[in-house]
Jmol script that loads the backbone (N, CA, C; Angstrom):
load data "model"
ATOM      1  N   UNK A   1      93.103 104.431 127.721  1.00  0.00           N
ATOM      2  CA  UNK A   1      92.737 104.838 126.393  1.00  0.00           C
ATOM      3  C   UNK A   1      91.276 105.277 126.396  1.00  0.00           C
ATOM      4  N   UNK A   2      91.079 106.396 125.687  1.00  0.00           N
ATOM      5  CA  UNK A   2      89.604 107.126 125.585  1.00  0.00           C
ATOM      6  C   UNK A   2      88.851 106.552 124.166  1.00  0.00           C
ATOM      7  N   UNK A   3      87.880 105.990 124.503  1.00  0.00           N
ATOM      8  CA  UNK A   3      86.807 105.358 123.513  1.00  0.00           C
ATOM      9  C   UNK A   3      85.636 106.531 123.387  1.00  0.00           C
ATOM     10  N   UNK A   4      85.676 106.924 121.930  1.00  0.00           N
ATOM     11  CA  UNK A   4      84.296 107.732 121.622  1.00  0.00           C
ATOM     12  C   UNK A   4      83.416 106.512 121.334  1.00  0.00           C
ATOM     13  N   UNK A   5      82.108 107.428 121.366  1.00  0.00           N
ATOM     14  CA  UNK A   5      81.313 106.629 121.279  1.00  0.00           C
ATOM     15  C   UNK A   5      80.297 107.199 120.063  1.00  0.00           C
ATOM     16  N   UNK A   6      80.573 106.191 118.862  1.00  0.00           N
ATOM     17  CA  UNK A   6      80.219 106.671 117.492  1.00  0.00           C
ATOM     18  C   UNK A   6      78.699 106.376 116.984  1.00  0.00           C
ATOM     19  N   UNK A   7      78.153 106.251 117.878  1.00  0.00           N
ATOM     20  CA  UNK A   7      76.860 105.438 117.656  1.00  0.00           C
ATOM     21  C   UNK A   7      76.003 105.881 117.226  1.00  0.00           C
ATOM     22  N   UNK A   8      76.014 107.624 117.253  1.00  0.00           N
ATOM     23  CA  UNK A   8      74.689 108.350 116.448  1.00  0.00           C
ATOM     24  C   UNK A   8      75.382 109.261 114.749  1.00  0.00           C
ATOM     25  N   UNK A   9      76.475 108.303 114.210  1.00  0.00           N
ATOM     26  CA  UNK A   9      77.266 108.956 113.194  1.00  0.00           C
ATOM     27  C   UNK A   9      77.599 108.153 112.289  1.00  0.00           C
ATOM     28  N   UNK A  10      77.468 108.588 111.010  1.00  0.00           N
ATOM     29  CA  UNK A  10      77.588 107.862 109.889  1.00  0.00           C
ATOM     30  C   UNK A  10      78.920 108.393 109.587  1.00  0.00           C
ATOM     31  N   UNK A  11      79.503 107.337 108.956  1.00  0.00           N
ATOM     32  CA  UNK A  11      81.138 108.257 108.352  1.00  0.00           C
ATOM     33  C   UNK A  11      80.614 107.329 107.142  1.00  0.00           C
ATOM     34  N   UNK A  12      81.793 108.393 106.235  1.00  0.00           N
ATOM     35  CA  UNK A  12      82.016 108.216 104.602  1.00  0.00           C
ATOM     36  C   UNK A  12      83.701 107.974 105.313  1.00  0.00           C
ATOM     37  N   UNK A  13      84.214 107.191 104.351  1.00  0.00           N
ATOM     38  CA  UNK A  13      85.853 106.290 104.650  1.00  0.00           C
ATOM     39  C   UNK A  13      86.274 106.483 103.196  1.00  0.00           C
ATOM     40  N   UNK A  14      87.491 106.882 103.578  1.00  0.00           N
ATOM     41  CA  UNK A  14      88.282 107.458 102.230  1.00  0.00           C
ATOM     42  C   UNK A  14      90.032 106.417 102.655  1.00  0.00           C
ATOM     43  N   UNK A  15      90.055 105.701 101.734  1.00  0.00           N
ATOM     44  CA  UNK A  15      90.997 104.730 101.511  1.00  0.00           C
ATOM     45  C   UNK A  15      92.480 104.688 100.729  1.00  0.00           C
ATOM     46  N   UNK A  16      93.432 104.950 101.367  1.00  0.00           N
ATOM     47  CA  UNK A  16      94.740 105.439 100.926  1.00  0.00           C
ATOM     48  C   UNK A  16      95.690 103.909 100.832  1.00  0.00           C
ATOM     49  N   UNK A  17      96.177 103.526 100.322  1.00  0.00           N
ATOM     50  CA  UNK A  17      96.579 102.220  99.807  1.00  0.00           C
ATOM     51  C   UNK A  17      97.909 102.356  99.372  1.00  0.00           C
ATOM     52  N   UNK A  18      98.741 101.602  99.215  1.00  0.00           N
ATOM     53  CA  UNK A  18      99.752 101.521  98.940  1.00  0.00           C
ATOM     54  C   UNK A  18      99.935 101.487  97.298  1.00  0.00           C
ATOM     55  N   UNK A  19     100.650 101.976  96.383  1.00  0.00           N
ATOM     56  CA  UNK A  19     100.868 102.037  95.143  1.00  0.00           C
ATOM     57  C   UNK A  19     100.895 100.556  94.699  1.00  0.00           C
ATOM     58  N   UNK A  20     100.133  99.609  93.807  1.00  0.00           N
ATOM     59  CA  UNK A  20      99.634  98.568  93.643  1.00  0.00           C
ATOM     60  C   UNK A  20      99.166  97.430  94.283  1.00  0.00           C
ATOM     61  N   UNK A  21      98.309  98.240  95.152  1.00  0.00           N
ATOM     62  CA  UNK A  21      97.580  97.232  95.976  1.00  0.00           C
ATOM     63  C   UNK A  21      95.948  97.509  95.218  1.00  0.00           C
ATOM     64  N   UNK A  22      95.540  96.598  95.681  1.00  0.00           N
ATOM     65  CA  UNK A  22      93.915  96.817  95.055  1.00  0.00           C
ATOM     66  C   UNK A  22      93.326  95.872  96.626  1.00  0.00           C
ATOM     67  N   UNK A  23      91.999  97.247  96.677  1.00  0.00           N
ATOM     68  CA  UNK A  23      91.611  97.224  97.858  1.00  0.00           C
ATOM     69  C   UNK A  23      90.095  96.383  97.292  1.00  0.00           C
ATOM     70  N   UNK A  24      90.099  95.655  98.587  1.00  0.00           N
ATOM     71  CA  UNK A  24      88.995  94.427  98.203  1.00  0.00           C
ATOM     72  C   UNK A  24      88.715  93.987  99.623  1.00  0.00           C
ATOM     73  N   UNK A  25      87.597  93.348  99.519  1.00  0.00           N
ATOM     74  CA  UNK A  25      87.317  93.072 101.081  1.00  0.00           C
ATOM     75  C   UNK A  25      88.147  92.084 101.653  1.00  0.00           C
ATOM     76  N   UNK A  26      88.963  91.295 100.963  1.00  0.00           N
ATOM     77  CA  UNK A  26      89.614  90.024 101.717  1.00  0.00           C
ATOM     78  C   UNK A  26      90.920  90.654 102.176  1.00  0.00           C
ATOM     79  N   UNK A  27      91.826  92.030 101.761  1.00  0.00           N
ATOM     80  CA  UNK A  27      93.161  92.061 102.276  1.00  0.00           C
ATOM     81  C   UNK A  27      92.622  93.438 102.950  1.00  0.00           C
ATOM     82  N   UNK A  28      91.587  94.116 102.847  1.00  0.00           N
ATOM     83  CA  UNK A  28      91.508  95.196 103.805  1.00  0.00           C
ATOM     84  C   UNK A  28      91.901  95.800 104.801  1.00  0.00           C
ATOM     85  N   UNK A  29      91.555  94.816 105.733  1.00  0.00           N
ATOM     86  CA  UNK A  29      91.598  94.300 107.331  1.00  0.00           C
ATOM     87  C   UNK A  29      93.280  93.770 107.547  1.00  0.00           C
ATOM     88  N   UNK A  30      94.234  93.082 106.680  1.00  0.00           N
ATOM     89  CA  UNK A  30      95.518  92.510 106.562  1.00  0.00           C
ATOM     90  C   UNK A  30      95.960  93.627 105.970  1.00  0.00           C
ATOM     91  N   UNK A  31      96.156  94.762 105.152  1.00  0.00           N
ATOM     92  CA  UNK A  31      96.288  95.863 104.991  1.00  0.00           C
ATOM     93  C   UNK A  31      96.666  97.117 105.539  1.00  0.00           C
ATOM     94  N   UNK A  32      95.612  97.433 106.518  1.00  0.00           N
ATOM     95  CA  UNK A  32      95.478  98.179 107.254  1.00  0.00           C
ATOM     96  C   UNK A  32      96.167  97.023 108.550  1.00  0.00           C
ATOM     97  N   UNK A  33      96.233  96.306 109.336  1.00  0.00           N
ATOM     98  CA  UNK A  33      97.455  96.086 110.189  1.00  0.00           C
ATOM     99  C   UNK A  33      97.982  96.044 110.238  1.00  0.00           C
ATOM    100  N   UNK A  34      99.213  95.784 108.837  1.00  0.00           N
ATOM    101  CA  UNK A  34     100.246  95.989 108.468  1.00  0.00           C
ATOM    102  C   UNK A  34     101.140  97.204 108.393  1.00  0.00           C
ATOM    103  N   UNK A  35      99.889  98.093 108.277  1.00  0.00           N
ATOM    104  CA  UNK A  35     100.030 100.056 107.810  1.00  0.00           C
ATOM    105  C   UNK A  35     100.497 100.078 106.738  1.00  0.00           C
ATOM    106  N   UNK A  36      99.795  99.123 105.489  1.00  0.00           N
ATOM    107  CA  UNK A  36     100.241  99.398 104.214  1.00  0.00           C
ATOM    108  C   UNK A  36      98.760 100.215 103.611  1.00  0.00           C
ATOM    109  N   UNK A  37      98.070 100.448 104.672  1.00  0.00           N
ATOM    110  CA  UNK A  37      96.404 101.047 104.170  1.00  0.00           C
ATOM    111  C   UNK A  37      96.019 102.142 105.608  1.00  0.00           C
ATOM    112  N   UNK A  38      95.730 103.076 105.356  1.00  0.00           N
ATOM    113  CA  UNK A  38      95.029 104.075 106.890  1.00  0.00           C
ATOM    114  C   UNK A  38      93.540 104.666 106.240  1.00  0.00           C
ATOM    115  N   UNK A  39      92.693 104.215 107.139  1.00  0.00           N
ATOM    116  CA  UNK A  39      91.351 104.425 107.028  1.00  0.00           C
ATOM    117  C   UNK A  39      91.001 105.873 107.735  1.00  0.00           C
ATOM    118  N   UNK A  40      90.246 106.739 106.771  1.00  0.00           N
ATOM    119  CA  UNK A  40      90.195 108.049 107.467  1.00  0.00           C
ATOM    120  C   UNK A  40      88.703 108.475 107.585  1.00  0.00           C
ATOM    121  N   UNK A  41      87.831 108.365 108.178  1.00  0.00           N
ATOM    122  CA  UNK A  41      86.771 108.871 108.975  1.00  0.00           C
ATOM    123  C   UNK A  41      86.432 110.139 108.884  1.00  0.00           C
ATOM    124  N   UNK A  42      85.056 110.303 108.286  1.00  0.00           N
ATOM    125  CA  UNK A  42      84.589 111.724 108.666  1.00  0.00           C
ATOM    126  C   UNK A  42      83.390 111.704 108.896  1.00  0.00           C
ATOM    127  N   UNK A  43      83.093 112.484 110.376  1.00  0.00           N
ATOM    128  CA  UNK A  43      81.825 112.123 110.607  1.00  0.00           C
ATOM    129  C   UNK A  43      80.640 113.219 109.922  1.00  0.00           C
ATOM    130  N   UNK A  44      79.255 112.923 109.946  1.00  0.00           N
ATOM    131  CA  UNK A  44      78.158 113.792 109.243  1.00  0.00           C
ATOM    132  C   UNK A  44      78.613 114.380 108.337  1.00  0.00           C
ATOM    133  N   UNK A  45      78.939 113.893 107.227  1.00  0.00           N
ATOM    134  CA  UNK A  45      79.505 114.148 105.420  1.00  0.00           C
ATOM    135  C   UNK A  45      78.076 114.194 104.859  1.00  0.00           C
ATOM    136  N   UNK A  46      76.971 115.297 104.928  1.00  0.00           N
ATOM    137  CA  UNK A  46      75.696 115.307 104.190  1.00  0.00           C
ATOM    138  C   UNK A  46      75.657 115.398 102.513  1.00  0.00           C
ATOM    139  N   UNK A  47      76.571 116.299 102.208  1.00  0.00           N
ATOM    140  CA  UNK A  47      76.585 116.573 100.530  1.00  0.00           C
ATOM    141  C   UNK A  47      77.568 115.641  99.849  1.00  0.00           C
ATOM    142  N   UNK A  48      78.007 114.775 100.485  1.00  0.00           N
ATOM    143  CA  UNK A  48      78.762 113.170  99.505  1.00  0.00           C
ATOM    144  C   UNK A  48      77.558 112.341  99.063  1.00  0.00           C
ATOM    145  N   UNK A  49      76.228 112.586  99.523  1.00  0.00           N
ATOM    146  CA  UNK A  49      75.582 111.854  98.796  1.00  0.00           C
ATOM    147  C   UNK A  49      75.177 111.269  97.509  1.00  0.00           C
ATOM    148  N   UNK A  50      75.397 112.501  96.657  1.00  0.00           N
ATOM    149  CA  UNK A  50      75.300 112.538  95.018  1.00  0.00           C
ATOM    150  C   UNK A  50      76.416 111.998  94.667  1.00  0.00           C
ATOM    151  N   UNK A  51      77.523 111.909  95.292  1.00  0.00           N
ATOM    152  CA  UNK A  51      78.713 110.812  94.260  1.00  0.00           C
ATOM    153  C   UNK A  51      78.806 109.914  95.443  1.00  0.00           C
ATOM    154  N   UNK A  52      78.013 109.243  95.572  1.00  0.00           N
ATOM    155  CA  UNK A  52      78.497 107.750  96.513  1.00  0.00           C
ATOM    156  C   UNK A  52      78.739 106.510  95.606  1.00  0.00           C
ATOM    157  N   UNK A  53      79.077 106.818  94.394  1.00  0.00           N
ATOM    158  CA  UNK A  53      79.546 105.702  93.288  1.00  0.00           C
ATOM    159  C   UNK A  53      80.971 106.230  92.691  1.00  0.00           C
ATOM    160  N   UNK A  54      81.455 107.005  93.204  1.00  0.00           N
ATOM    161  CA  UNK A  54      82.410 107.818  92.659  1.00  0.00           C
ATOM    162  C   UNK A  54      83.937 107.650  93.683  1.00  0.00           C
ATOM    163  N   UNK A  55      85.020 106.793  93.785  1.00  0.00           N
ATOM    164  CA  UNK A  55      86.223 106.350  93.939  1.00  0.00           C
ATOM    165  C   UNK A  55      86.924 107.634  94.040  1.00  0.00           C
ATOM    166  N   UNK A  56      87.430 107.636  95.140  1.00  0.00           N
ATOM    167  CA  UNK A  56      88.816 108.441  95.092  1.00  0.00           C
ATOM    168  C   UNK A  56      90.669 107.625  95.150  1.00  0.00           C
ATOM    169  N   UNK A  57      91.475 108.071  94.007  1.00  0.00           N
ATOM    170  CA  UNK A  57      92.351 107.414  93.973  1.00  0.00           C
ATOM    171  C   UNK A  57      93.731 108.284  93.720  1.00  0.00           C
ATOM    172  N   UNK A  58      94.429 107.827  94.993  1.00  0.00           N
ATOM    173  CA  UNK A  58      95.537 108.856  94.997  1.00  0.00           C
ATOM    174  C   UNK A  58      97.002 107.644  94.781  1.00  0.00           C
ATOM    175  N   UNK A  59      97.915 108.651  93.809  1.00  0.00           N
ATOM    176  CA  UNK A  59      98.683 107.601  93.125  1.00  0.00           C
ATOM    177  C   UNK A  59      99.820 108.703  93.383  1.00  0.00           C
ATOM    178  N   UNK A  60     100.881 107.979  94.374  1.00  0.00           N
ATOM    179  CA  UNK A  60     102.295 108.215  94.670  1.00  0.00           C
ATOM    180  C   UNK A  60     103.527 107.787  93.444  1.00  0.00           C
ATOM    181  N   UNK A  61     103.986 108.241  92.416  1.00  0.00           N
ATOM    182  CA  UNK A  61     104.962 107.909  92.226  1.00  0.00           C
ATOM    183  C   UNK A  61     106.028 108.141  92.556  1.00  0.00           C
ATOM    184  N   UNK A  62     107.210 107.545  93.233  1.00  0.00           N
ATOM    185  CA  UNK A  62     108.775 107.723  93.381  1.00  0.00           C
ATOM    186  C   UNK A  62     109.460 107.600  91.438  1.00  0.00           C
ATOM    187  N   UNK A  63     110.184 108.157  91.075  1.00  0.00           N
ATOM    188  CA  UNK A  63     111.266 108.081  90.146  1.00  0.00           C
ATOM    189  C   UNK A  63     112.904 108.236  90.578  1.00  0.00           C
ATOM    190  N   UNK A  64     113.223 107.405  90.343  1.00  0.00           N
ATOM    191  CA  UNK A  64     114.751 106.857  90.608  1.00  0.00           C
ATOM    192  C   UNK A  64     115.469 107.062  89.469  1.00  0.00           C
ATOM    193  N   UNK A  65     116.826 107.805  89.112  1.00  0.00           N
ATOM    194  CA  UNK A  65     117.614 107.323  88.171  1.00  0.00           C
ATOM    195  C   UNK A  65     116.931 108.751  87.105  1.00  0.00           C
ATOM    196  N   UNK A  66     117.824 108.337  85.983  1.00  0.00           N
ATOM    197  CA  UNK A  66     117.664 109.962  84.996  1.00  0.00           C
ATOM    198  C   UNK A  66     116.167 109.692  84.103  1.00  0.00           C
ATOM    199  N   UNK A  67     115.556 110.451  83.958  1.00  0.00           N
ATOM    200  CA  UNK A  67     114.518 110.471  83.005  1.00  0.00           C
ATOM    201  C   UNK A  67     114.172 111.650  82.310  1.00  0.00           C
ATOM    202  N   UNK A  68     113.875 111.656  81.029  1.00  0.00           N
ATOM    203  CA  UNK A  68     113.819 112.777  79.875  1.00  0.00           C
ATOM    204  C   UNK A  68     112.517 113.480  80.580  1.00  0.00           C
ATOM    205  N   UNK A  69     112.237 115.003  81.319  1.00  0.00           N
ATOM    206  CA  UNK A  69     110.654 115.311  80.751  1.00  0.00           C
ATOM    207  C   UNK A  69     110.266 115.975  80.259  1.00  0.00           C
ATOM    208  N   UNK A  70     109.666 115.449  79.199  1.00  0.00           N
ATOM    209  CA  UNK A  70     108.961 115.924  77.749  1.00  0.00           C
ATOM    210  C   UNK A  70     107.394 115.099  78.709  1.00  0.00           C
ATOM    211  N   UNK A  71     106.411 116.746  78.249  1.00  0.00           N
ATOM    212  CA  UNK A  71     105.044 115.745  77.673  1.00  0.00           C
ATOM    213  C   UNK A  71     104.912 115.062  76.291  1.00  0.00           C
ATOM    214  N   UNK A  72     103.793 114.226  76.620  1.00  0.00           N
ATOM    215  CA  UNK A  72     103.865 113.183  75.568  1.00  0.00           C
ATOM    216  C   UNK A  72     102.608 113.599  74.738  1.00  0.00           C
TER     217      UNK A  72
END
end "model"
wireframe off; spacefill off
backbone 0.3
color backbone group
């Protein structure tokens, strides 16, 4: 197995989660070994600086069974 060697690189980590999980530091790590979480890496991200308080949240719904769609 080939090991980079990340040592002169900052990554920004963008966090994909399973539809009602809430990501927190204690199930993170139990999360992601499970593969109910995949951590994605990007290295030298210079212009994310101005929203480094700013969450990205991506929401999967499945629908099963008949449903009316009308907007509401």
């Amino acid at each position: 197995m080939k090991v980079k060697n990340y040592t002169n690189y900052n990554f920004d980590l963008l966090f994909i989660v399973a539809s009602g999980d809430v990501v927190t530091k204690r199930i993170d790590l139990k999360a992601h070994h499970v593969k109910k979480m995949k951590l994605l890496s990007f290295g030298k991200i210079k212009n994310l600086n101005s929203i480094n308080d700013t969450a990205v949240v991506i929401i999967v719904i499945e629908l099963t069974g008949e449903f009316n769609r009308q907007w509401v």
